[in-house]
Phi, psi and omega in degrees: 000326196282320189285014173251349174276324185301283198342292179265027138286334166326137180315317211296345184282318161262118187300146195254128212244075180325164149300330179299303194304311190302323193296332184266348168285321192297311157329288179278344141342297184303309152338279179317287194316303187285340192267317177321312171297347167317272189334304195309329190309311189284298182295143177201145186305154179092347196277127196269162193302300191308006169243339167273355199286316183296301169299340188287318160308320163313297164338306196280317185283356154306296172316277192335288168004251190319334192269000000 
């Protein structure tokens, strides 16, 4: 069992992360949250996936936009 923690303990295992990077997860976070908050607008029971997608596309490419 310990050689499977050594294992995946290893430097080589874990990814090394830029700031650049951190900066495009903080991004698309921010994305997802403003476009999720859209979305709340909209769902209402009954509402099917195939009704919500256009909008979840629309949204996210509304934001990217304006920003």
């Amino acid at each position: 069992m310990f050689d499977r923690i050594k294992y995946f303990m290893k430097m080589e295992n874990i990814p090394i992360h830029s700031k650049d990077d951190f900066k495009s997860m903080r991004d698309a976070g921010l994305l997802a949250s403003k476009v999720l908050d859209r979305l709340y607008e909209i769902i209402i029971p009954g509402i099917s996936t195939e009704d919500i997608n256009p909008a979840m596309v629309f949204f996210s490419y509304a934001i990217k936009t304006c920003e």
